[in-house]
RODO-2510 file (C-alpha; in nm, 4 decimals, decimal comma):
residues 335
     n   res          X          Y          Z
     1     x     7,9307    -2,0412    -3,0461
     2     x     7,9149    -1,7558    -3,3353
     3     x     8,0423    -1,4235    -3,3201
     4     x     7,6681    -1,3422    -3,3101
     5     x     7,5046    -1,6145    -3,1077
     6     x     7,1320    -1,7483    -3,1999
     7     x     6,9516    -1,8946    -2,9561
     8     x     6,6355    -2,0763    -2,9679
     9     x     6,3643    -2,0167    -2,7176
    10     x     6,0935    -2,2796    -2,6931
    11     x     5,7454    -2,1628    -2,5243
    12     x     5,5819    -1,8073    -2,6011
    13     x     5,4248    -1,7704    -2,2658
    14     x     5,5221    -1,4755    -2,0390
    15     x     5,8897    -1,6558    -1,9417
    16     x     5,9711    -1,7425    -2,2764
    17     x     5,8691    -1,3814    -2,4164
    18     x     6,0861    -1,2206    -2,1196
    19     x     6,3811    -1,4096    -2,1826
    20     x     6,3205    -1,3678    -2,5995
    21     x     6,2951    -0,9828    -2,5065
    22     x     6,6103    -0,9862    -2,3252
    23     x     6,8430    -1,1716    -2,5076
    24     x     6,7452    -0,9224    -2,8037
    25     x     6,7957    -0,6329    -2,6100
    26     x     7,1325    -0,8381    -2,5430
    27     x     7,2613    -0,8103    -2,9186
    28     x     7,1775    -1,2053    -3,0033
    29     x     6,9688    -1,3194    -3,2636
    30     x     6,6490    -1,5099    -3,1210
    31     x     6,4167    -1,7658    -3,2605
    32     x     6,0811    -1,8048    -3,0461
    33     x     5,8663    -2,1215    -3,1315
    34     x     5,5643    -2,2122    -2,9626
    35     x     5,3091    -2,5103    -3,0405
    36     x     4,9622    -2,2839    -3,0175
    37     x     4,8107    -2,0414    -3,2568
    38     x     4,9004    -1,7097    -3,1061
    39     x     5,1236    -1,6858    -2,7396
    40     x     5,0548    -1,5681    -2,4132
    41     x     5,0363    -1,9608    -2,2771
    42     x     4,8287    -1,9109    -1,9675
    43     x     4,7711    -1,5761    -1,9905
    44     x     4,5068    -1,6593    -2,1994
    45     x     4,1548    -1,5227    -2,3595
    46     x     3,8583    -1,7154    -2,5301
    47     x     3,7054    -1,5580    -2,7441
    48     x     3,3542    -1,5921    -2,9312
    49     x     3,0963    -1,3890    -3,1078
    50     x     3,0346    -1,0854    -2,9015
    51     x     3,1906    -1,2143    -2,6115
    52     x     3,5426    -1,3046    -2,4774
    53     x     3,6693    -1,4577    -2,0905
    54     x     4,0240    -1,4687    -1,9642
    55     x     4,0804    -1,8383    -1,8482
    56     x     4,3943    -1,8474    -1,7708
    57     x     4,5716    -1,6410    -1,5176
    58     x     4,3221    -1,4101    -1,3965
    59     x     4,5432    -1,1030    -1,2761
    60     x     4,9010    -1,0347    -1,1837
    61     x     5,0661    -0,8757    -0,9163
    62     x     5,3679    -0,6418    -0,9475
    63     x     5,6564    -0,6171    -0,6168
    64     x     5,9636    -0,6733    -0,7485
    65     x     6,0757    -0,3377    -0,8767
    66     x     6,1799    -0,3913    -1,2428
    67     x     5,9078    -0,6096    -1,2918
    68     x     5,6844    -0,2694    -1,1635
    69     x     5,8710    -0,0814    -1,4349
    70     x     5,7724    -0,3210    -1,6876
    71     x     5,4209    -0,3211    -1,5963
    72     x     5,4078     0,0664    -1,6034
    73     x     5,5599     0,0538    -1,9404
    74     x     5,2484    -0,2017    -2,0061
    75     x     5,0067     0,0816    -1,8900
    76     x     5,1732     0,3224    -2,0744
    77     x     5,1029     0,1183    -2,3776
    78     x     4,7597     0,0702    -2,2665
    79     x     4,8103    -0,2908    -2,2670
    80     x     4,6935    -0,3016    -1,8969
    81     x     4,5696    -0,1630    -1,5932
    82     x     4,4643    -0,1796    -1,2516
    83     x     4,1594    -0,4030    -1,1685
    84     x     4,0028    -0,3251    -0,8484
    85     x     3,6625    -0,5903    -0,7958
    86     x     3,4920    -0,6565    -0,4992
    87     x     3,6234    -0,9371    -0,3413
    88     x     3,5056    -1,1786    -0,1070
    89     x     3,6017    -1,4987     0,0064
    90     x     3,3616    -1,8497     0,0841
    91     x     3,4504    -2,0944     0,3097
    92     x     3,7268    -2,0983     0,5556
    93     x     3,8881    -1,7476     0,5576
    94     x     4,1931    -1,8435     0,7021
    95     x     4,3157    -1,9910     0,3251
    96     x     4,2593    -1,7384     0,1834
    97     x     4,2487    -1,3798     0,3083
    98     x     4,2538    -1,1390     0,0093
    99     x     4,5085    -0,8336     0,0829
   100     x     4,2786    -0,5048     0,0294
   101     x     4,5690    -0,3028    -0,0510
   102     x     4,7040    -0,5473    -0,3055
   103     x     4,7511    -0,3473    -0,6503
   104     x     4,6008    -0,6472    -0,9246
   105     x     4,6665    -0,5596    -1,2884
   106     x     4,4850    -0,7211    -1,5790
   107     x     4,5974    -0,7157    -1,9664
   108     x     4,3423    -0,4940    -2,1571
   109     x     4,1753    -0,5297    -2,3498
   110     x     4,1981    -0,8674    -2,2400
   111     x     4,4842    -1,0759    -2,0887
   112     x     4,6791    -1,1717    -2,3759
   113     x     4,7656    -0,8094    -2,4395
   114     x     5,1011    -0,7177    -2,2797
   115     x     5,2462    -1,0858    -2,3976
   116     x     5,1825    -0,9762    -2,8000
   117     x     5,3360    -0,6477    -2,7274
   118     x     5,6413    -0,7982    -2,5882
   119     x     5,6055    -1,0634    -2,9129
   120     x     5,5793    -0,8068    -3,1785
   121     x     5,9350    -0,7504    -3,2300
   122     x     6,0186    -1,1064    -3,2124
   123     x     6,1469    -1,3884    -3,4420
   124     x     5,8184    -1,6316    -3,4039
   125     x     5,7171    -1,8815    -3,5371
   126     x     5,3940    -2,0228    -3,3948
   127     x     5,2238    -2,3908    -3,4577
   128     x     5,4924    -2,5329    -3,4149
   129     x     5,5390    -2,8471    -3,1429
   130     x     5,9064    -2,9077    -3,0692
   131     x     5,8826    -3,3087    -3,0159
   132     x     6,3008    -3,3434    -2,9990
   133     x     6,6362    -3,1702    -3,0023
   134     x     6,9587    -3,2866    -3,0804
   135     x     7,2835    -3,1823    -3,0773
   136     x     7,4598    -3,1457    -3,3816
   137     x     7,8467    -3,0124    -3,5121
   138     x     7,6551    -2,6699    -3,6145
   139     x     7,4462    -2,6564    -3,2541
   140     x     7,1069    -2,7382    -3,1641
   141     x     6,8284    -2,9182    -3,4164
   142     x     6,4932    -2,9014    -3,3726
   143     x     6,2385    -3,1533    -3,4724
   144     x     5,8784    -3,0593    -3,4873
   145     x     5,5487    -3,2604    -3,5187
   146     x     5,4695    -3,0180    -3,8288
   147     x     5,7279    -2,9459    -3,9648
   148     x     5,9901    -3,2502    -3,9069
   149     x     6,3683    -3,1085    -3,8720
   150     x     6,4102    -2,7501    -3,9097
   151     x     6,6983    -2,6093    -4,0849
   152     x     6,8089    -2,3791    -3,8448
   153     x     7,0851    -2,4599    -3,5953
   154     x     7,0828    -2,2935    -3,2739
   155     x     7,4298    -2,1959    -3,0765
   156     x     7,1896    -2,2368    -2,7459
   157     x     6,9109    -2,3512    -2,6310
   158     x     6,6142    -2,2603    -2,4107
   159     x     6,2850    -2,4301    -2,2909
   160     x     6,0471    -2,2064    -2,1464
   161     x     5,7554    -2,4805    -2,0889
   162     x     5,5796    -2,6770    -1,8444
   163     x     5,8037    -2,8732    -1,6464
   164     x     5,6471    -3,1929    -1,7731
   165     x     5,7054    -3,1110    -2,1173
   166     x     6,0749    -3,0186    -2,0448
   167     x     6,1892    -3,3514    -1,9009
   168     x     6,2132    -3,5740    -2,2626
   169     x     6,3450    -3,3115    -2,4479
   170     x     6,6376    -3,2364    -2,1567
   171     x     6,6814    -3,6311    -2,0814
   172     x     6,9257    -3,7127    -2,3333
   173     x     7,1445    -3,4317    -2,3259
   174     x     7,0915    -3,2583    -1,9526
   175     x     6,9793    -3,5236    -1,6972
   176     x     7,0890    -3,2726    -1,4253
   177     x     6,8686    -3,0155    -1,5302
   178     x     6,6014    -3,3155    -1,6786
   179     x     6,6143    -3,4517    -1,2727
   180     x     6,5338    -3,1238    -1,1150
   181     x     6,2463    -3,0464    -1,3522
   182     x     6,0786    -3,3845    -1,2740
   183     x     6,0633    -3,2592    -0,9191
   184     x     5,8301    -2,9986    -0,9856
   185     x     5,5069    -3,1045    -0,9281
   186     x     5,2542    -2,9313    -1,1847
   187     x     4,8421    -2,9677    -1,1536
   188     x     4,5469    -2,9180    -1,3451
   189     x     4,2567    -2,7305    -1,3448
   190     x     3,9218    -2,6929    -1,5305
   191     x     3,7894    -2,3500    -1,6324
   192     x     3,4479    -2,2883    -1,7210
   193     x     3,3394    -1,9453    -1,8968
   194     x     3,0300    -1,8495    -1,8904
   195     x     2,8503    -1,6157    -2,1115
   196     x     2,4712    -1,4268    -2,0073
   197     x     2,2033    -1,2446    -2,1011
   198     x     2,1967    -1,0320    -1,8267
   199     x     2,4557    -0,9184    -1,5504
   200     x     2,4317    -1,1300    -1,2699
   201     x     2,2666    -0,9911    -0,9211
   202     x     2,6008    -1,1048    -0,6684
   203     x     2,7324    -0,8467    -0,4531
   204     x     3,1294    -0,9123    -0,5707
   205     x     3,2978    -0,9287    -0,8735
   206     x     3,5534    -1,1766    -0,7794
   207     x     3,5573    -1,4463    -0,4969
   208     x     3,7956    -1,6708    -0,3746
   209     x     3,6371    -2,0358    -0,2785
   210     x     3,7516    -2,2553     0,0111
   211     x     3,5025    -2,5424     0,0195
   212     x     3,3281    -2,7735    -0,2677
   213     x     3,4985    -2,7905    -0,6547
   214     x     3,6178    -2,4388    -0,7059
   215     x     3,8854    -2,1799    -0,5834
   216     x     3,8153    -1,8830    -0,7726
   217     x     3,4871    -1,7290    -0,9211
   218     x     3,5442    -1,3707    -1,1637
   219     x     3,3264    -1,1564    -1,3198
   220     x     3,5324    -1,1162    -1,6538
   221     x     3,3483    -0,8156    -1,8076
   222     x     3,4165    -0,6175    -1,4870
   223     x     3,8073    -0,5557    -1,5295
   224     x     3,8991    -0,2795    -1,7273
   225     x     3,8849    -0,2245    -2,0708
   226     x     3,6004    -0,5092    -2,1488
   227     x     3,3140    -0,4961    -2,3964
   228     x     2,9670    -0,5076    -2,2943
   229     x     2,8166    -0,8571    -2,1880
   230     x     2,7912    -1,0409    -1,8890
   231     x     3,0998    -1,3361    -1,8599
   232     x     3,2422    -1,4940    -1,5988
   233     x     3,4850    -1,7145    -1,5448
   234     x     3,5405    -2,0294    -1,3191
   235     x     3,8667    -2,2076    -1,1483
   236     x     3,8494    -2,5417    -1,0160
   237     x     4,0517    -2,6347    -0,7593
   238     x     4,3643    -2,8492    -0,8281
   239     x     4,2276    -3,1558    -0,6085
   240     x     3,8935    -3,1658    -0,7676
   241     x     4,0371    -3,0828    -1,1284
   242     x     4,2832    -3,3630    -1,1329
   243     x     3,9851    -3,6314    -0,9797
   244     x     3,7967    -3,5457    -1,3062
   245     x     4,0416    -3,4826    -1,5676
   246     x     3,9013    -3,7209    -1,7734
   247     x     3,5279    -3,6113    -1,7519
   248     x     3,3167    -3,4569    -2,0404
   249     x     3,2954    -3,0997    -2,0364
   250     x     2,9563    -3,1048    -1,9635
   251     x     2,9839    -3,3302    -1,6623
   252     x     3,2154    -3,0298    -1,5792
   253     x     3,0166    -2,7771    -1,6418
   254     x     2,7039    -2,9743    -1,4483
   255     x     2,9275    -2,9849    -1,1202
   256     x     3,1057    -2,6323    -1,1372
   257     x     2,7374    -2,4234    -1,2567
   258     x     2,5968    -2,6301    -0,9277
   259     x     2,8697    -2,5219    -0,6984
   260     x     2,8113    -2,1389    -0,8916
   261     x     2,4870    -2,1779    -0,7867
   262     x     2,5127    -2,2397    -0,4481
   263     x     2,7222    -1,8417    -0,4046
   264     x     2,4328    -1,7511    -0,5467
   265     x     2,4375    -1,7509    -0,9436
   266     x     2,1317    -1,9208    -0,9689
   267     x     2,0606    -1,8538    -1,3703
   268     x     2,1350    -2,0741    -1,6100
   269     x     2,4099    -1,9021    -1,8592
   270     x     2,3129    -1,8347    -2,2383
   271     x     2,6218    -2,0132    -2,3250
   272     x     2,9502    -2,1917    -2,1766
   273     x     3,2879    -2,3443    -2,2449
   274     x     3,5120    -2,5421    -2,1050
   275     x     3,8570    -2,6080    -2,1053
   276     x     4,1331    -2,8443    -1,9499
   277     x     4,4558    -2,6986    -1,8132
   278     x     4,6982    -3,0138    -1,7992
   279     x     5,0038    -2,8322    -1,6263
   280     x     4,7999    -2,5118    -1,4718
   281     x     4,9884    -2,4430    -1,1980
   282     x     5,3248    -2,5889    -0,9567
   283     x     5,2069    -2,7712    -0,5720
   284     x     5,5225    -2,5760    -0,4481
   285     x     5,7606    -2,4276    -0,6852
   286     x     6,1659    -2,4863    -0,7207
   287     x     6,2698    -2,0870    -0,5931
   288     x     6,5154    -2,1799    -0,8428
   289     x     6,4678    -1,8257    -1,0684
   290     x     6,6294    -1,9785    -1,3859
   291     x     6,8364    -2,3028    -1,4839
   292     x     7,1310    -2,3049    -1,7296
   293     x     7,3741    -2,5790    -1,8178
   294     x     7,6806    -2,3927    -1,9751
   295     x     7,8545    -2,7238    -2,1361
   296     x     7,5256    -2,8487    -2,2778
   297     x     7,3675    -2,4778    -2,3859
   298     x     7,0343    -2,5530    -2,2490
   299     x     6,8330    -2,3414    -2,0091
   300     x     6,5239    -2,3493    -1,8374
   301     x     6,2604    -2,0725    -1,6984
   302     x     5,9474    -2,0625    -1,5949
   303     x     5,7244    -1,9966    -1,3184
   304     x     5,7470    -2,3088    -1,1783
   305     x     6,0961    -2,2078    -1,1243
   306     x     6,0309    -1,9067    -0,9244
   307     x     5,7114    -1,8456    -0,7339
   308     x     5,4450    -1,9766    -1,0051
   309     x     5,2746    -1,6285    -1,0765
   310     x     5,3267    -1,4060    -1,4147
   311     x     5,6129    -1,1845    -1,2348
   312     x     5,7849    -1,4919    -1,1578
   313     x     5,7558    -1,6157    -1,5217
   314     x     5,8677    -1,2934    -1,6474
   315     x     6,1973    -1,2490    -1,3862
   316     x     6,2890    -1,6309    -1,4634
   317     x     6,3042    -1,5450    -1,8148
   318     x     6,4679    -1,2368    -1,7946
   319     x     6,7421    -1,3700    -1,5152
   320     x     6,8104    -1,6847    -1,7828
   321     x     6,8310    -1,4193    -2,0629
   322     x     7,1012    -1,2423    -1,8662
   323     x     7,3033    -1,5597    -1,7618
   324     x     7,3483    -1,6599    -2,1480
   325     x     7,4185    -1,3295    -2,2407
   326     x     7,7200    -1,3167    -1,9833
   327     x     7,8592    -1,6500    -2,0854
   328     x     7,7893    -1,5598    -2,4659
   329     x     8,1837    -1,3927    -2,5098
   330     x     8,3142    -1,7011    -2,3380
   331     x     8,1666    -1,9860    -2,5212
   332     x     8,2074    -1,7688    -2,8869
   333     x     8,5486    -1,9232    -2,8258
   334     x     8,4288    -2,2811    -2,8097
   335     x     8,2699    -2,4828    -3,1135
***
């Protein structure tokens, strides 16, 4: 490895920012790539004319303290705040029994926000879909659908994606680390935003579902920091998403504005979109914090790794950051 290591991270979403963020703060040069337009991954916001919708994660909890310092540093930067809706929960309350005193924080003004602070002192480059790495004398080569081979060789490697996109790029060169990450078990879900004329007559803001096609019902334009408008956003569950993965949108939006309707949003919205999560969440994640394989260079984080929320993404990426940084002297000695 260098004298000054560069490492590239691959996956702009709150892990790979964290671990980015961390390695700089470390004194080694980072590259960030990610495949989308702008990052945040899940922590994402739609956006249209007039309107916008989080349909991604829809808050994030703080308990771990460092990851409580971070998020005050977020409010300090006015990149988020406290959201505090009514709640209630349909169906079965015994899967689902919202804590009252849980603190839930949103990004403002909209979720993305405390992901493109943490990215705007970053290396990125963005549209940019890593299809394979190789190993090369100078380090690690990147191959991307748009680019082909980049020019840049990397001393180390990390993958900060969805576990199913990890496992053929980590095959031929990890198949310890490629073996655990085909053990995590990542679903998909369907979210529907919805856009009205009019705020909707419902005595909560958010709900959490236990019966029919969705989980979790939001009134976007309540949490903090929000234009005016009426949106809301829909969660299918897992189960049902991943039974109709292949459906139209509007066969989606048919069955999820029916089950809407039935907790009592009965009007039809002035507008709606949907969109497919592939890999939206882990069945039961690895409590593995962070993965690194010191004779191949390659690391993995994630929430899938540790606890599948955003402060899990964020201390995965941060733990990795800190486990290349400590063997960084060592393996400056090593081609």
């Amino acid at each position: 490895m260098n004298s000054n290591p560069c490492v590239a991270v691959v996956g702009a979403g709150m892990a790979g920012l964290s671990c980015a963020t961390e390695l700089r703060r470390a004194g080694l040069a980072v590259r960030l790539i990610d495949k989308s337009r702008g990052v945040a991954g899940r922590m994402s916001t739609r956006r249209g004319e007039g309107w916008q919708c989080d349909h991604g994660a829809q808050y994030f909890t703080a308990r771990d303290p460092d990851f409580r310092a971070e998020v005050a540093r977020w409010q300090a930067l006015g990149v988020a705040a406290v959201w505090q809706p009514r709640l209630e929960v349909f169906g079965a309350a015994d899967l689902h029994t919202p804590d009252e005193t849980l603190e839930r924080f949103v990004g403002t003004p909209r979720m993305t926000a405390p992901a493109r602070s943490l990215a705007l002192t970053l290396d990125l480059r963005l549209q940019s879909t890593v299809q394979r790495v190789e190993r090369s004398p100078d380090g690690w080569r990147l191959s991307t659908a748009e680019q082909g081979l980049l020019e840049e060789a990397f001393d180390a490697l990390v993958l900060a994606v969805p576990a199913p996109q990890a496992v053929p790029l980590l095959a031929p060169h990890s198949p310890a680390l490629a073996g655990l990450a085909a053990l995590a078990r990542m679903r998909a879900a369907w979210a529907l935003m919805l856009r009205y004329d009019a705020p909707l007559d419902l005595h909560f803001d958010a709900a959490f579902v236990n019966h029919g096609p969705l989980r979790w019902v939001a009134r976007d334009s309540h949490k903090p920091g929000r234009g005016p408008g009426e949106t809301w956003l829909l969660h299918a569950t897992p189960q049902w998403s991943e039974a109709h993965l292949e459906d139209t949108p509007e066969a989606v939006s048919d069955a999820l504005l029916a089950a809407f309707a039935r907790l009592g949003a009965e009007a039809a919205p002035a507008a709606w979109s949907a969109h497919r999560w592939r890999f939206a969440d882990t069945e039961s994640s690895l409590d593995r914090n962070c993965c690194w394989d010191e004779d191949a260079r390659i690391g993995l984080c994630g929430d899938w790794l540790n606890g599948g929320k955003v402060e899990g993404a964020w201390l995965s990426g941060r733990g990795l950051a800190r486990r290349i940084g400590a063997a960084a002297s060592v393996m400056a000695s090593r081609p």
